[in-house]
C-alpha positions as a Markdown table, in Angstrom:
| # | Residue | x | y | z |
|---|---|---|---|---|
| 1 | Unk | 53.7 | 29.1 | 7.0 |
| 2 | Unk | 53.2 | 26.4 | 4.2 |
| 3 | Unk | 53.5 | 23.8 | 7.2 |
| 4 | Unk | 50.4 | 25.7 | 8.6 |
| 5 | Unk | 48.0 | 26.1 | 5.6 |
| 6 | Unk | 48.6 | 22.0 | 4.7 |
| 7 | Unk | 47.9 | 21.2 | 8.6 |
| 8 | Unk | 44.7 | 23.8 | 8.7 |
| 9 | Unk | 43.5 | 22.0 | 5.1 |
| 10 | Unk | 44.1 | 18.6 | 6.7 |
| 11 | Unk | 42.1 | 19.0 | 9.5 |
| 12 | Unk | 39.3 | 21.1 | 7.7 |
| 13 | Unk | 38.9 | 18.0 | 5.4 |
| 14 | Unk | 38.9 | 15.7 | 8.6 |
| 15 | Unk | 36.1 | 17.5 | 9.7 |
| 16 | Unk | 34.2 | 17.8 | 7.3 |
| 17 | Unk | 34.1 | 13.8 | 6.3 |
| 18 | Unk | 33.3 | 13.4 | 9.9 |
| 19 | Unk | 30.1 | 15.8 | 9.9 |
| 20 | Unk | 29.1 | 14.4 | 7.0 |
| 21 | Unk | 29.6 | 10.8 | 8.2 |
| 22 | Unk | 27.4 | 12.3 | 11.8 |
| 23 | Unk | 24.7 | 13.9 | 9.5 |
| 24 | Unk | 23.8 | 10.8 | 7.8 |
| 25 | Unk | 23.9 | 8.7 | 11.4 |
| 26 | Unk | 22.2 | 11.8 | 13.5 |
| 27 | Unk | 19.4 | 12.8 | 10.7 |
| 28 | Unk | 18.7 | 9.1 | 9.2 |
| 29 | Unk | 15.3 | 7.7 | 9.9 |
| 30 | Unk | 14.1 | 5.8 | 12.7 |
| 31 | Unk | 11.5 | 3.6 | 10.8 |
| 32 | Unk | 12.1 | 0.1 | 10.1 |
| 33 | Unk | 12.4 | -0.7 | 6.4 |
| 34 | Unk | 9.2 | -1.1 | 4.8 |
| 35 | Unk | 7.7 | -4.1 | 3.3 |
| 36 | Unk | 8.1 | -4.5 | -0.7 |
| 37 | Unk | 8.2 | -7.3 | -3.5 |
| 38 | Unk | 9.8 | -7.0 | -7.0 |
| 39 | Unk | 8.7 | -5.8 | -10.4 |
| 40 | Unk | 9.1 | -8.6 | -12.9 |
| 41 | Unk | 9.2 | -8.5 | -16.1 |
| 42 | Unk | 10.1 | -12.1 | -17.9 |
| 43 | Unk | 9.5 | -11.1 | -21.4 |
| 44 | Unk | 12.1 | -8.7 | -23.1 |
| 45 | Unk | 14.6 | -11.3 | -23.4 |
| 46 | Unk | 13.9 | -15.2 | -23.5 |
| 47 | Unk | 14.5 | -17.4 | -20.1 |
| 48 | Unk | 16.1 | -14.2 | -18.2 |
| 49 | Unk | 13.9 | -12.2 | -15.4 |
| 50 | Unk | 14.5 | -8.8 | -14.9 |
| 51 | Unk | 13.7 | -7.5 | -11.4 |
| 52 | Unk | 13.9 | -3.9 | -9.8 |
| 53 | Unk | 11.9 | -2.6 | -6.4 |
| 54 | Unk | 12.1 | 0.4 | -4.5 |
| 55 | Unk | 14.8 | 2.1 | -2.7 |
| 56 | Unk | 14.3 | 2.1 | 1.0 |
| 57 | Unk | 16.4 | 4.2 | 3.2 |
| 58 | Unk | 16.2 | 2.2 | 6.1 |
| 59 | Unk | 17.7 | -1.0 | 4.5 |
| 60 | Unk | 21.3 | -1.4 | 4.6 |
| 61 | Unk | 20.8 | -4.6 | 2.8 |
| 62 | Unk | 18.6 | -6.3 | 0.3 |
| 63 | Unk | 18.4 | -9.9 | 0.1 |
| 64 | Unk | 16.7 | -11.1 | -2.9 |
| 65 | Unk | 14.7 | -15.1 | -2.2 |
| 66 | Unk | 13.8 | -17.0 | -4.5 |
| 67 | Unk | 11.9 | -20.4 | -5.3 |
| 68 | Unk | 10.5 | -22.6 | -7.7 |
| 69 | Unk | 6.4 | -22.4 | -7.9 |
| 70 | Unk | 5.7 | -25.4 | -6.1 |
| 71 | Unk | 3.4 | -26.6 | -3.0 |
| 72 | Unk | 6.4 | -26.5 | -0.1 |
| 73 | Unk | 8.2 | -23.2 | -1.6 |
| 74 | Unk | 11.9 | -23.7 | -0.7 |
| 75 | Unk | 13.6 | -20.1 | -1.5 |
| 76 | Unk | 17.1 | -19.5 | -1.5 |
| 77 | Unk | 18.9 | -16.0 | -1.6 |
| 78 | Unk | 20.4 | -15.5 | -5.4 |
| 79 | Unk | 21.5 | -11.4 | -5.0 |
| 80 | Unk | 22.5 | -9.5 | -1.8 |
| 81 | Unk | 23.6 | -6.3 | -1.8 |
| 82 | Unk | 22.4 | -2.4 | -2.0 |
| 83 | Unk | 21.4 | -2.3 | -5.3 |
| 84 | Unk | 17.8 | -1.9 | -6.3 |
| 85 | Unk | 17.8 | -4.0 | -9.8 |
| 86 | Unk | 18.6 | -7.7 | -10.2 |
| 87 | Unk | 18.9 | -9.9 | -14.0 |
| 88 | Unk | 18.5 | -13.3 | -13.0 |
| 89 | Unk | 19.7 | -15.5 | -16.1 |
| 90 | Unk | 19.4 | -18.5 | -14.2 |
| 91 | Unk | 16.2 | -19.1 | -15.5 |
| 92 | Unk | 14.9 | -22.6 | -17.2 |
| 93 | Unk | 12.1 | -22.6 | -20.4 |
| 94 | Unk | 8.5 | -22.4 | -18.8 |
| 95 | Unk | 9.5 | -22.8 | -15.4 |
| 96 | Unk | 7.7 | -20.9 | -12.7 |
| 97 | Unk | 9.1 | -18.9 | -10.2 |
| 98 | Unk | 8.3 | -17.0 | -6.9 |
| 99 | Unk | 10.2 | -14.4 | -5.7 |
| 100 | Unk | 10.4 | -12.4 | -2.1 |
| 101 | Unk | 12.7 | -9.4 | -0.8 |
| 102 | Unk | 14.2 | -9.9 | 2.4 |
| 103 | Unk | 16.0 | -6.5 | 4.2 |
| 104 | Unk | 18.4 | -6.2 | 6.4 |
| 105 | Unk | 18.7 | -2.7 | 9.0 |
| 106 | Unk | 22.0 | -3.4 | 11.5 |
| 107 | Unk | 21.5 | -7.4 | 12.7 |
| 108 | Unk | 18.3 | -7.2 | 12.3 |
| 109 | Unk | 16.5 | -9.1 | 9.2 |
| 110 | Unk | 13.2 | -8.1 | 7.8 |
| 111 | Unk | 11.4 | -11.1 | 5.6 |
| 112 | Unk | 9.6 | -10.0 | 3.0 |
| 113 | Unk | 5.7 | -10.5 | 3.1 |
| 114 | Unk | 4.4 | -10.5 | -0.2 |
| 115 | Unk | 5.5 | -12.6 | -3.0 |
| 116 | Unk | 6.0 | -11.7 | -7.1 |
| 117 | Unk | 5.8 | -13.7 | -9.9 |
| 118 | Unk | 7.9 | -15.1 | -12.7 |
| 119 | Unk | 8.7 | -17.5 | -15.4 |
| 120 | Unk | 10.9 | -18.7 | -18.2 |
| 121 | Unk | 10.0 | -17.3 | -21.3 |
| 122 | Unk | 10.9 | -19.5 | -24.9 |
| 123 | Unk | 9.8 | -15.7 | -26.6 |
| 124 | Unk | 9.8 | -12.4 | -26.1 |
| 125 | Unk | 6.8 | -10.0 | -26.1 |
| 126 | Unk | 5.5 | -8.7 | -29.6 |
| 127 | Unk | 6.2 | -5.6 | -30.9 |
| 128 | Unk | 3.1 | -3.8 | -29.7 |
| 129 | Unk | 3.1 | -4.3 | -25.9 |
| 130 | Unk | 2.3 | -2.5 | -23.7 |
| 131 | Unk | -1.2 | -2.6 | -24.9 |
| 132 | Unk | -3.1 | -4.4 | -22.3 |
| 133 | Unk | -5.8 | -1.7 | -21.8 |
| 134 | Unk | -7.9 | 0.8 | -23.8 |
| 135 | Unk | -5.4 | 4.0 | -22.9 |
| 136 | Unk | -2.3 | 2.2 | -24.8 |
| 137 | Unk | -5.0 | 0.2 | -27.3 |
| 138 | Unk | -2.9 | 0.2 | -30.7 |
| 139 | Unk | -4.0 | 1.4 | -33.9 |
| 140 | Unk | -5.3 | -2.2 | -36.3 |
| 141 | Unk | -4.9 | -0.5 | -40.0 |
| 142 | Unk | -2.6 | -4.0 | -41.6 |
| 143 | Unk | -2.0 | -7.0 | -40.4 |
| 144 | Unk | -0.4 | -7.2 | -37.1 |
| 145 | Unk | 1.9 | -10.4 | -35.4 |
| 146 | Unk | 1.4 | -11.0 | -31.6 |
| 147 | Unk | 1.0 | -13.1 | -28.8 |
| 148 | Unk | -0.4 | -13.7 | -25.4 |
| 149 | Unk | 1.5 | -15.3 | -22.3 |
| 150 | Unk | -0.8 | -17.4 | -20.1 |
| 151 | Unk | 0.5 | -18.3 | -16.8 |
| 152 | Unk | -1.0 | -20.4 | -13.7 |
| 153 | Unk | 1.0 | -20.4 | -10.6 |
| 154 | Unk | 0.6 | -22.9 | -7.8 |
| 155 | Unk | 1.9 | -20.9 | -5.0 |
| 156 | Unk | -1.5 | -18.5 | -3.7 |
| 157 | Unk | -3.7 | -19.5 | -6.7 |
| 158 | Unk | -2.2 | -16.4 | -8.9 |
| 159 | Unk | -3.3 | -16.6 | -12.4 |
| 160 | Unk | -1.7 | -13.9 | -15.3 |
| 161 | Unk | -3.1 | -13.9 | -18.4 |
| 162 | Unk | -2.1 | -11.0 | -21.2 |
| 163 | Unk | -4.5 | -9.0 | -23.3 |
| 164 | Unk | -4.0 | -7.2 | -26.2 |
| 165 | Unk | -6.3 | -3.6 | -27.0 |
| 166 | Unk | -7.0 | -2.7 | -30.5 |
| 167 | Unk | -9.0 | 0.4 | -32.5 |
| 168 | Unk | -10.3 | 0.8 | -35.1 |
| 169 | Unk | -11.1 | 3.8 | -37.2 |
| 170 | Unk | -14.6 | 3.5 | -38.9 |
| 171 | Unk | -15.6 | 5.9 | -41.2 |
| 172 | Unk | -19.2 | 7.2 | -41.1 |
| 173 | Unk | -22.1 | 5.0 | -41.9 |
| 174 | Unk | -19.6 | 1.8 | -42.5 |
| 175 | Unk | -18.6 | -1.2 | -41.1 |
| 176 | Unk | -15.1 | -2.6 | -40.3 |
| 177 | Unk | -14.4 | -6.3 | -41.0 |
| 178 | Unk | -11.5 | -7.7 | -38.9 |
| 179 | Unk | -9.9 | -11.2 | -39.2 |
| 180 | Unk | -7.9 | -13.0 | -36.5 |
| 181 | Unk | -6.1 | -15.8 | -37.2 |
| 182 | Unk | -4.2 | -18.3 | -34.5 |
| 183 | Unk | -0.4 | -19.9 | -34.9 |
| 184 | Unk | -1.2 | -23.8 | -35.1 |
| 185 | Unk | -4.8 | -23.6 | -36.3 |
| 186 | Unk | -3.8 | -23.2 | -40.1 |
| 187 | Unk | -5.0 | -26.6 | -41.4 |
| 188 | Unk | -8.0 | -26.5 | -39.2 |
| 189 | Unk | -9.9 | -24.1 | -42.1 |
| 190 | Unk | -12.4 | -21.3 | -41.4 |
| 191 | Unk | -14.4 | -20.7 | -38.2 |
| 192 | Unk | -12.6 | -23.6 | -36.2 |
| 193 | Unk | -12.4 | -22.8 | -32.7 |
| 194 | Unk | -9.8 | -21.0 | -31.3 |
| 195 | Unk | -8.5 | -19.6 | -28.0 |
| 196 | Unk | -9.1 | -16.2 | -27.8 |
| 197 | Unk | -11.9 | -14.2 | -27.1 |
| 198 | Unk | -13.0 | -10.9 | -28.1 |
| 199 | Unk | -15.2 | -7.7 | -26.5 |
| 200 | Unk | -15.8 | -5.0 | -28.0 |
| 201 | Unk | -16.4 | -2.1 | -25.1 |
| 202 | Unk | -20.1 | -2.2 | -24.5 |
| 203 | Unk | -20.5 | -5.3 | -25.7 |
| 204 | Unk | -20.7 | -8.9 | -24.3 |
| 205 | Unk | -17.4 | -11.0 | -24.9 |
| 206 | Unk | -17.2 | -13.2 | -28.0 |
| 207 | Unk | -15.8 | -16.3 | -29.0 |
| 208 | Unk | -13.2 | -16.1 | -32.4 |
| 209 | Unk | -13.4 | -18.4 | -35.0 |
| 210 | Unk | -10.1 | -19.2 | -37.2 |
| 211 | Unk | -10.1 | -16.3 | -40.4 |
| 212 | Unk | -13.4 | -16.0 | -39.9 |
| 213 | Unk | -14.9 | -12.1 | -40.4 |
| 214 | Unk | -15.8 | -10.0 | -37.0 |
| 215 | Unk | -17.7 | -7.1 | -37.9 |
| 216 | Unk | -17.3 | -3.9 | -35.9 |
| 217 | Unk | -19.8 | -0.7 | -36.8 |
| 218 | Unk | -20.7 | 2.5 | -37.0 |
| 219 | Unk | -24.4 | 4.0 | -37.9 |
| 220 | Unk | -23.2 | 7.4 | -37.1 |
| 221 | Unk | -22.5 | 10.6 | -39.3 |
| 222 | Unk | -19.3 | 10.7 | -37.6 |
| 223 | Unk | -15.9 | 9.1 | -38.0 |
| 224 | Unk | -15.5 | 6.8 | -34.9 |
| 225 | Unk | -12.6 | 4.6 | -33.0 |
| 226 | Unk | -14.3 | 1.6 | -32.1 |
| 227 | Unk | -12.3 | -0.6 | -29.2 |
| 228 | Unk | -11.4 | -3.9 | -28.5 |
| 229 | Unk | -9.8 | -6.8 | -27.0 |
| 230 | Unk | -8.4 | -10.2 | -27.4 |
| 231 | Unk | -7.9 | -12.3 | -24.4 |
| 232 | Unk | -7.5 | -16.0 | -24.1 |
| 233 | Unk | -10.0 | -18.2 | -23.2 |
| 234 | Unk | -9.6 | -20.0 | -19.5 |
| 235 | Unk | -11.5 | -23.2 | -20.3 |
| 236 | Unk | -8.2 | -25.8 | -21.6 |
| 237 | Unk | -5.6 | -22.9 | -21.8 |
| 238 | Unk | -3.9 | -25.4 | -19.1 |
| 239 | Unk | -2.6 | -29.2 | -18.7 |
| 240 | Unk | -1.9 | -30.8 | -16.0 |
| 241 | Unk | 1.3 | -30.9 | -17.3 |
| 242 | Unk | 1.9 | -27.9 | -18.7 |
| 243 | Unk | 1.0 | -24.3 | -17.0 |
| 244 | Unk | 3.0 | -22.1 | -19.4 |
| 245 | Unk | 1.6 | -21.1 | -23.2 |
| 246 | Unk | 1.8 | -18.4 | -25.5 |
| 247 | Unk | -1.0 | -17.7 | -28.0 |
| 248 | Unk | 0.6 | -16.5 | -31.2 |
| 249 | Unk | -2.2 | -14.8 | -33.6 |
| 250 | Unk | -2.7 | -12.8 | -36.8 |
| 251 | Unk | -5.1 | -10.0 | -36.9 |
| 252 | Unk | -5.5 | -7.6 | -39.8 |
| 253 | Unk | -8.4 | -5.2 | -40.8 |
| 254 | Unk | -9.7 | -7.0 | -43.9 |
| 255 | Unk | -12.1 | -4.3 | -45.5 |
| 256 | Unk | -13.9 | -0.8 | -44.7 |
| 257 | Unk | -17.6 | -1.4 | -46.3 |
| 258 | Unk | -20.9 | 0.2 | -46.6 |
| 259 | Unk | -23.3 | -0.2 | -43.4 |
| 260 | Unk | -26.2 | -2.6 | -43.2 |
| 261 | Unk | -24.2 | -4.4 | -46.4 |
């Protein structure tokens, strides 16, 4: 009887592993895998790329390509596998890069169509990103440390340049006086030119000068948030040599004062 019950539990685990092997070839689907580049992100940790893209159940393979930004782009494959998340660490200081995802369903491989974008960071993003529009602006009451990545790729003309959102509070019937100072520009003194821009929403873009005063206000009888940006400025952000930089800056709310002052 014992003989029995192992041989009926052997056989009722057999079958069971089989179905479930059957299930997933009979009820798997028939489409080929569909087309997808990474998500990069190069600044949480300096000179390493982290990269993640969607699962896709028709792959049975990934094959992550990649080259450096250049004219001819020469990729190579530096992860295969089934996994959805790649760190590359193999990553040199300002160096661009271009990656693709390649898939793989039986013998059959799928090339990736669209490229994504990378490069080796010598810093890592300040403390107040991700603040690159109005919905995630951060709130400007003290002074504030941060920085902008610029970036100009070769390979399809792509060009990423960081922003940075800020609000203020202004009280009613007063003015807001902001200062923005820029990493490098320290010896230059007051109203030298810098590389940023700002805009105010519903205003035209601005030019900022080194520690000198922007003025933001509000003539209403009511407490207000007043929004902004700072963006670098395109004209000399790159060198023929260089096509990496980060604008380090200082901006702090300098005083709350009476309107029309």
């Amino acid at each position: 009887m014992r003989k029995l019950l192992i041989l009926f539990f052997f056989i009722l685990s057999f079958v069971s592993c089989t179905y479930n092997t059957f299930e997933q070839v009979l009820f798997r689907t028939l489409k080929d895998p569909f087309c997808d580049s990474p998500i990069t992100n190069s600044d949480t940790l300096e000179n390493t790329i982290f990269l993640n893209w969607q699962e896709d159940e028709a792959c049975d393979k990934y094959y992550l390509m990649k080259s450096y930004d250049q004219p001819v782009l020469n990729f190579t494959c530096v992860y295969e596998g089934s996994n959805t998340n790649y760190t590359d660490t193999n990553v040199e200081s300002n160096s661009r890069y271009v990656y693709r995802l390649d898939k793989k369903r039986g013998n059959k491989l799928f090339k990736g169509k669209n490229y994504s974008y990378a490069y080796g960071a010598n810093c890592r993003k300040d403390a107040y990103e991700n603040n690159n529009n109005e919905s995630n602006a951060t709130f400007l009451e003290y002074d504030l440390t941060c920085n902008l990545s610029c970036v100009k790729y070769e390979t399809e003309g792509v060009l990423h340049l960081d922003e940075d959102w800020f609000f203020v509070t202004v009280p009613p019937m007063r003015s807001a006086e902001i200062i923005i100072s820029q990493k490098g520009l320290e010896n230059t003194g007051v109203n030298a030119e810098t590389q940023l821009n700002i805009q105010v929403i519903g205003e035209i873009e601005k030019p900022v000068a080194q520690k000198s005063g922007i003025i933001l206000s509000n003539p209403s009888t009511n407490p207000t948030n007043i929004f902004f940006r700072v963006f670098p400025k395109t004209a000399g952000l790159f060198t023929a040599s260089s096509c990496v930089t980060v604008i380090e800056y200082t901006i702090s709310l300098n005083k709350i004062f009476n309107y029309g002052n």
